[in-house]
Structure formats: structure tokens, C-alpha cells
N, C-alpha and C positions, 0 to 999 in steps of 0.2 A: 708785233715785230715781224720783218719782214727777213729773215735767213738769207732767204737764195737772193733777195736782190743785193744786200751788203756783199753777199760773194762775190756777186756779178762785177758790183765798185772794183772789188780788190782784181779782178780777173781782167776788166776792160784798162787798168789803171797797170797793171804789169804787161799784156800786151802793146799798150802804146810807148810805155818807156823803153819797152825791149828792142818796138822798131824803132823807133828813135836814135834808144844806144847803136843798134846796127847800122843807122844812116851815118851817122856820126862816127864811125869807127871804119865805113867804108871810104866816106870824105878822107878820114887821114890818112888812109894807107895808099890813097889815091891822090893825094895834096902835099901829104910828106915822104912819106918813105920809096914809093912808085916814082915820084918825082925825084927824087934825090941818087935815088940809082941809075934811070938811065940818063939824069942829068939833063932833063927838060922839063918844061910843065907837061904833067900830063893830066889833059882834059875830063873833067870830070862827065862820066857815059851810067847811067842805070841801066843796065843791060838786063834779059831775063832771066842773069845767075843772081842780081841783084833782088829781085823783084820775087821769084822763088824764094828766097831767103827772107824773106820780109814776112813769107807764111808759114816756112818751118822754123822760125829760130824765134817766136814769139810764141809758137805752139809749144817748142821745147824747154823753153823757160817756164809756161804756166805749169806744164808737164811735171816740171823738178820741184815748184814750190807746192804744188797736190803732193806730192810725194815726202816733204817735208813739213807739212804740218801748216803751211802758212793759211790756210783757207777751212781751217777747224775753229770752233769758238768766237766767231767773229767779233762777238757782243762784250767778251773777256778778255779781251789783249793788253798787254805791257806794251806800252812801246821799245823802254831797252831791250825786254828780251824778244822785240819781234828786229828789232835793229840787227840785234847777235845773231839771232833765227838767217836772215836775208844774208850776213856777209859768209857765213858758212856754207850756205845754200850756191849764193853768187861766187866764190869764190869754186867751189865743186863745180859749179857749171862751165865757169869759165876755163877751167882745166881741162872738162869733155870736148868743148869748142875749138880747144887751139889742138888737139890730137886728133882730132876728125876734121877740120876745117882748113885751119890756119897750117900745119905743120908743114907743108908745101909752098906756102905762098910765096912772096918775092918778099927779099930781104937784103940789106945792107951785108951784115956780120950776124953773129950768135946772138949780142948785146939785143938786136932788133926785136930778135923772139921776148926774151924780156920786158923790152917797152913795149910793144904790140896789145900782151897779155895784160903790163901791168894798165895801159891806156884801158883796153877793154872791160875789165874788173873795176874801175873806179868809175864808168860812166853806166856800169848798169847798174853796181850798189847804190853810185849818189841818189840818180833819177829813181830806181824803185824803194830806194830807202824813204825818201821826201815823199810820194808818192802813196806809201802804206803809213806815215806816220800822220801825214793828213788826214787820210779817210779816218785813223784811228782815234787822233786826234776829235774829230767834229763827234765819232761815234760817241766817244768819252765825255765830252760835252751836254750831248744829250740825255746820256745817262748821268751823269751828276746835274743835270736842269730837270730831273723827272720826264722827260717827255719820252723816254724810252725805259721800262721797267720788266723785272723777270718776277713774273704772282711769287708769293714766298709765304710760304706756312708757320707760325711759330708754335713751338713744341713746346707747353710750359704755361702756366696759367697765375701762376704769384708774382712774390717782388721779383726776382732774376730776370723773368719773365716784360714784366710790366717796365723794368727798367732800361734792359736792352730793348725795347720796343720804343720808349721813348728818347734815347738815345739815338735811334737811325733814324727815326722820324724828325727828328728837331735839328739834327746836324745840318750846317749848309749844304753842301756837298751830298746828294745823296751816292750812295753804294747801289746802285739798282734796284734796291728790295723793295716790292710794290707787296704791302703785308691785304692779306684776304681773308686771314682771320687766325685763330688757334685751338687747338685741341689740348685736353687737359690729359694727361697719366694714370694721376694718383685718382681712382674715383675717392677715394676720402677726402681730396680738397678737390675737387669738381672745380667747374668753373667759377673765376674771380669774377664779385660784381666788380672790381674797381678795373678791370683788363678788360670785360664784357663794356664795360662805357666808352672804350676806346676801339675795339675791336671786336669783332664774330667771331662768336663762339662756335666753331666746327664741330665739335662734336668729341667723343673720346677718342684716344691714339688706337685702341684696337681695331675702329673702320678707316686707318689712315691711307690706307691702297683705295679705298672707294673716293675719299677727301680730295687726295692727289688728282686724282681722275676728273673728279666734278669741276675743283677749282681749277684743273689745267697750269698745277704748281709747277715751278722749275725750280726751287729754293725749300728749301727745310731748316729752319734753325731753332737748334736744341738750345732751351733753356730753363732748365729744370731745376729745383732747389737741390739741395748737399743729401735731404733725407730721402732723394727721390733717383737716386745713384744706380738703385740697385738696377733700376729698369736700363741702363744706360745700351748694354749688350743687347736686351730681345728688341730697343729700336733700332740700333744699328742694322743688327738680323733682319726686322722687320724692311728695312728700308734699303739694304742690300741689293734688290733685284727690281729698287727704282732707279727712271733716269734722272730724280731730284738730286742738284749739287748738295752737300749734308754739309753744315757746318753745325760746329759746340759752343757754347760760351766756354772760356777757359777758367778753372781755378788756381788760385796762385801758384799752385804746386805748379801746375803744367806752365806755366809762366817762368819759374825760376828752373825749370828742369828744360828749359828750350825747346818745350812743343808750340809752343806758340809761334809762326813765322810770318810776318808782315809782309804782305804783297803789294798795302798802298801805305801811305801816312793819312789818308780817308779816312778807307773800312773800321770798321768795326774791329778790335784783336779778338779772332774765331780761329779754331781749330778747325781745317779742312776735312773730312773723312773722303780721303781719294777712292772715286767708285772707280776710276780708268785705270785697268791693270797694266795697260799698255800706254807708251805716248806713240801722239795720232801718227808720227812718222812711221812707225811697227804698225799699227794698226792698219795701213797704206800698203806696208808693205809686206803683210801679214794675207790683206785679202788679194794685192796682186798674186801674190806664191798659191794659194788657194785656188784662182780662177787658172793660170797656168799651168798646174798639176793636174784641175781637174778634167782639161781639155784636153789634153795630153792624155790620159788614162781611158775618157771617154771613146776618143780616137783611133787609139794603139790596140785598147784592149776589146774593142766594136766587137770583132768577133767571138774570144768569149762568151762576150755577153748576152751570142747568140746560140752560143753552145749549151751556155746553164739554162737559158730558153725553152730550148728543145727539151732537153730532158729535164726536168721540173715539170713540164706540162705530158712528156708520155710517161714520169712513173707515179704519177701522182693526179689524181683530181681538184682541180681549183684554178683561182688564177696564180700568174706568174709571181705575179708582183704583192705583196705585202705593202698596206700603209697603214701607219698608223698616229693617232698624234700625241705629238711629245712637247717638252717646254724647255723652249729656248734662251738666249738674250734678254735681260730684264724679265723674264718671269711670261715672257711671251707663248702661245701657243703654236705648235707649226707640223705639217703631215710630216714623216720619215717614208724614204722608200726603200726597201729592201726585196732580194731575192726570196719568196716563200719559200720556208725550207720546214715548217707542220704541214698536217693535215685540215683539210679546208676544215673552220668551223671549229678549230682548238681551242678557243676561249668562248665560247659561246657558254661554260657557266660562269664568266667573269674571270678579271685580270689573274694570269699567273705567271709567275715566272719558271723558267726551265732549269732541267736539272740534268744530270749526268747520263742518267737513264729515262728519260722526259720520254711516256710511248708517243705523245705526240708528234715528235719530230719524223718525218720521212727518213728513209736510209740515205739517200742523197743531201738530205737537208742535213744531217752528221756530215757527213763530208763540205757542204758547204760552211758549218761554223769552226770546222776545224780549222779549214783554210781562210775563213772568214772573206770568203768569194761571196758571203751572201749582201756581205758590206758594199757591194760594189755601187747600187744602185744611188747609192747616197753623195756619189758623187755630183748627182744632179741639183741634190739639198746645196752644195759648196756653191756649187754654179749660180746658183739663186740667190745663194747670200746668207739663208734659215741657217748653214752648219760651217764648220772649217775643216780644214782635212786633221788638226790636231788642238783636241780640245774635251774637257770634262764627259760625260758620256750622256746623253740627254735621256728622261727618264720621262715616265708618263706621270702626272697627276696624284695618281690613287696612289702611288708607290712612295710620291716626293711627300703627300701630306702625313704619312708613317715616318721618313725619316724624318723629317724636321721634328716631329715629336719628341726625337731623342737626341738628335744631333740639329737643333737652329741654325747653324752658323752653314749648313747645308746650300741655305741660299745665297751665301757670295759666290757658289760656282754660276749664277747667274749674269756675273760681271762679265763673261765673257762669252763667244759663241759656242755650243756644245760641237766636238768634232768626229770624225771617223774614228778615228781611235786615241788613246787618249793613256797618259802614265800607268793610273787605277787598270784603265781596261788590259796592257801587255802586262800589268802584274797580275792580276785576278781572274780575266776574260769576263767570261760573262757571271752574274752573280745568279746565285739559285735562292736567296733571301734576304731580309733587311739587311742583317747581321751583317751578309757579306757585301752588300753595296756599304755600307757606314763605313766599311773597312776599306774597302775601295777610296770611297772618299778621300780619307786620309790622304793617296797620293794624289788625287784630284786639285785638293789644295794643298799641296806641297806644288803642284805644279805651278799653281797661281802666283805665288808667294819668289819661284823663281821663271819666269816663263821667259825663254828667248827666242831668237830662231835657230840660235845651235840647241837648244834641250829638243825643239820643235824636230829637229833633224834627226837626232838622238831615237826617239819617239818611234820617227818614220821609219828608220833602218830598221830597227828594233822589229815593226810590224810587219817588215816586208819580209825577214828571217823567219817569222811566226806560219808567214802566208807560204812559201815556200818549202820549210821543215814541215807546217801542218801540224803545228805546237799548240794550236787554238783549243781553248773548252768553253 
């Protein structure tokens, strides 16, 4: 499967409807209402106000639907809910259009502003609405003719197993699932011959991060017997800080308690486990706020960050800058940069974490985490995309394989980007051992469980009273 060129479909397919729409919406303000006030024909001219607009108002449309979501998931779209998606979208855009555009134009009466707008809004919903239900349309086609499939791993090696296997496979209509094989749970029922004659046998669930990798899965689906329940929590855990969509088999219970929610009359009835804590519109406009802050900061505060420069390097020997690596997104590895605020060569017996009275830190490096001015450099992590300015606090390796020991569920803060600062970090600051990162945690995901851009803001103030008071430890 091919991502970027399906985008491209939906991108070349909205900018040609949008100039269109504008041709057609210049025609009638030029055929009807132009005409009708000064009470002639007037002649239809493409001038180069016309011709300019044909490159910013097809740019500003792709602009708004990146920004709402319409160009995420290509390969899993609704068409109603991408119809709802485009008239909210269309509808908001055409509001920005007639306040920045149209508010001046020539007009009959008041009424006119009305028809204008409402002319405007129905010839770019119709044309982009037909326009994405097509392209989504033939998508969907080829994913129920098999000729487009997502690898899919099944979790579970008996009947449950063998039965949902034979169900998506023998269905008319496939659901995308192109099965690569299965991994068993329980090694006391190891693999099935009678699932093994249908299917590859992967291997057991505990190497499912290597599995995932090898097969290049996009799909996981759980389906494990009644007596194999108990594992249900360490694979979700486990499966957390993949980018695999999770789906369950449902048990009646969850059927008559309406967990079950049908997205096709197709698929399969699966319980979804949503990895995306955000929808992609936040997620859009989660990393615009991020690169805008960061540039800002980077900018504004230049000098600073030639001050802490300076002195870091004449009271201290080493270099400036600290980096080290830490795990991001999905379980990713990625450097962090900070202000060095130890002495050169403080972990050189291996990882530790700092304390109150930590003799490694410099005397200025206390004044740096106080004011946690040592955070700065990390702005460049945001700019790159590896962090966000607020978000779970990112941790090295050797540190996360201790807590997960005690606390599993550790890895759904990999659902999201690790940030500059984050709930856990203005309640706790920094931790001086497991104890107190688990405890951290805690508001970590609390933050997950509510994340917005007002908590996000919350957050920020919060840090920047910290930075200023010099309330940091």
C-alpha cells in the first residue's frame, strides 16, 4: 500500500474542486449579482485578482482539511462520517472566506451576503463531498475485493481463534485483514495443529514486538479462550507502545453491556482498544502549537541561551550541552538535549538518578533545575517532532525496564509524545527513584485519560510560574 499517493488522490481532488468552486462562484457574482446592480451585463474578465486566488484559496482549503483530519487514515474512512467531517470543515471555511474576502464586495442588499455565502458552501461541499466519496468509495472496493490488505496477526491458537479466522477469511466482503500468521499465550496449549494447517504459527506472545516487526503487522487481533482472560491486561500493556490497530473478540457480556460498537455491517463485531489518545484534528493542532511555541522561544529567548553558554562552560569543565537517549512515541528511541548542569563524566559508574543533595551537579546546574532553564535546549526535540512542549516526561531504558516491573500499564504513556514538561513533572519535578517516578506516573496518566489543549495550557502556566518563582527540584 501506497499512503502518500492515496493522499496525494484526496489533495489533487480537493484542490481541483476548490478551483472550480471559485470559478463558478466568480461567474456568478460576475453574471448575477455584478450584473444585476449596475443594471448591465457585465462581461465576464479573469483578471490577475482572479488568477491569484486560484493559488491561495485552493491552498487554503487543503490547509483546513490537514488541519481537520481529512487526510489521516486513508485506508479506514466512513464515508458518512467523512461527509459530516467535510460539511463542518466546509462550512468553517466558508465563514473565514466571506470575512476576509467577500465582506466588501458588491452587493444588492444584506439578503445578498446570505446567497453569496449560501451559493459558496454548497458548490464546495457538493464538488468535495462527491470528490472524496469516490476516491473512498473505489478505496473501499479494493479493500473488500482483497487487492488492498493491512498484515494482521491473530492472538490465540484454539476454537475462538480458529473460528474468527475462518469467519473473515470465508466472508464475501473482506474487512482488510490479510492474516500472516498467529502466536499462541498460554504455552500450555501451544500451538494448534488444526490453526497451524490454516495458518503460521508465529511464535509465542512474549516475542510479539519482534513478530510485529518482522511481519510488518498493522492489525492484532485478540482472540483468546474464556480461561486465557487472565493475560488479557499484560497484552494490552504489552501492545500499548505499538503502532498495531488492537482489536478483541467480544464476549456476550460485552455485547449486552454495549461495548461492542459497529462501524460496518461487514467487519467482524470486535472491540476496538483506541491506541490514539488524541483525534488527528488535536493531534494537527497539538504539533502546530508545539512548532509555534517552539520558535518563538527559540527566537525571543537566543540570548539567554547564550548567557547559560557562557557560564556553564567558564564554571565548569565539559561540554555545554548534555544528550542523552531517551524513549519516545511507540516505544521509540530518540537523543534529548539539555543544558549540562553535572560535572563532566557523572555517570561514568552507570545510570543514576539525582537527588536533592546530588555532589554531582555544578552550583549553577542547581540554579539551572531550579529554574529548570536547563529544559531549554529541548525545544529543538519539539522542532523536530521526537517531543511536545507538554507531555509525559521521557525516561531512559534502564529506568522504564524497573518500572514496568512494578507498574505494566507504564507503557501506554507511549501513546503519546514525551514533552518539556508535563502534570507528574510540576507536581514532583524531578524524581530521585523508582518509587517516585511510579508516583509521578500516576499523574502522567491522569493526564492521558484527560488531555486537552486547555489542561495543555493549565500545564504551561503552571511551568512558567515554576520557571520564574524558581520553585523547581
Amino acid at each position: 500500500m501506497n499512503r502518500k499517493s492515496e493522499i496525494l488522490k484526496y489533495v489533487i481532488a480537493d484542490y481541483l474542486c476548490s478551483a472550480l468552486t471559485w470559478t463558478a462562484f466568480w461567474i456568478f457574482r460576475k453574471a448575477y449579482i455584478e450584473s444585476k446592480k449596475f443594471g448591465i451585463h457585465v462581461s465576464l474578465h479573469f483578471d490577475a485578482k482572479f488568477f491569484l486566488a486560484l493559488l491561495v484559496i485552493p491552498a487554503f482549503w487543503i490547509f483546513l482539511n490537514l488541519l481537520s483530519g481529512l487526510y489521516i487514515n486513508v485506508y479506514r474512512k466512513s464515508r458518512l462520517a467523512e461527509i459530516r467531517q467535510l460539511f463542518i470543515t466546509d462550512l468553517i471555511g466558508v465563514v473565514i472566506l466571506f470575512f476576509t474576502l467577500l465582506l466588501n464586495d458588491v452587493i444588492l442588499n444584506y439578503k445578498t451576503y446570505y446567497f453569496s455565502i449560501s451559493v459558496l458552501f454548497f458548490l464546495q461541499f457538493i464538488l468535495s463531498s462527491i470528490a472524496h466519496v469516490l476516491i473512498t468509495t473505489r478505496t473501499n472496493r479494493k479493500i473488500h475485493s482483497r487487492k488492498i490488505g493491512f498484515n494482521t496477526i491473530l492472538i490465540g491458537s484454539n476454537s475462538r481463534a480458529i473460528q474468527l479466522y475462518d469467519d473473515m477469511v470465508n466472508q464475501h466482503a473482506s474487512a482488510g485483514n490479510k492474516f500472516v500468521g498467529f502466536v499462541h499465550v498460554d504455552s500450555s496449549n501451544g500451538s494448534s495443529s488444526e490453526l497451524s494447517s490454516r495458518l503460521r504459527h508465529l511464535g509465542d506472545f512474549e516475542n510479539i514486538h519482534d513478530i510485529i516487526l518482522k511481519e510488518n503487522a498493522e492489525e492484532v487481533i485478540i482472540a483468546i479462550e474464556s480461561s486465557e482472560h487472565k493475560y488479557i491486561e499484560n497484552i494490552i500493556n504489552k501492545l500499548s507502545d505499538t503502532q498495531t490497530v488492537i482489536k478483541i473478540i467480544p464476549d456476550m457480556y460485552d455485547i449486552l453491556t454495549g461495548s461492542v460498537k459497529f462501524s460496518s455491517i461487514i467487519d467482524a463485531p470486535l472491540i476496538i482498544v483506541s491506541k490514539d489518545v488524541l483525534e488527528p484534528k488535536q493531534v494537527i493542532l497539538k504539533r502546530a502549537f508545539d512548532i509555534a511555541v517552539s520558535l518563538f522561544c527559540l527566537l525571543i529567548l537566543s540570548p539567554v541561551y547564550l548567557v547559560i553558554a557562557i557560564i556553564i562552560k567558564l564554571t565548569s569543565k565539559g561540554a555545554i550541552f548534555y544528550s542523552q537517549e531517551r524513549i519516545g512515541l511507540h516505544g521509540k528511541p530518540f537523543t534529548i538535549y539539555k543544558f549540562r548542569s553535572m560535572y563532566d563524566g557523572a555517570e561514568k559508574n552507570g545510570p543514576a538518578l539525582s537527588s536533592k543533595e546530588d555532589s554531582r551537579i555544578t552550583k549553577f546546574g542547581k540554579f539551572l533545575r531550579k529554574t529548570r532553564l536547563d529544559e531549554l535546549p529541548q525545544f529543538f526535540n519539539v522542532l523536530m517532532g521526537t517531543m511536545s512542549i507538554v507531555g509525559p516526561r521521557p525516561e531512559r531504558r534502564f529506568f522504564i525496564e524497573q518500572i514496568i516491573q512494578r507498574a505494566p500499564h507504564y507503557t501506554h504513556l507511549h501513546k503519546i509524545k514525551p514533552g518539556i514538561t508535563s502534570w507528574g513533572q510540576v507536581k514532583y519535578g524531578y524524581a530521585e527513584n523508582v518509587d517516585q517516578m511510579i508516583r509521578r506516573m500516576k499523574y502522567d496518566i491522569l493526564y492521558l485519560e484527560n488531555i486537552s489543549f486547555l489542561l495543555d495550557m493549565r500545564i504551561l502556566i503552571y511551568t512558567i510560574l515554576t520557571v520564574i518563582q524558581g520553585r523547581g527540584r
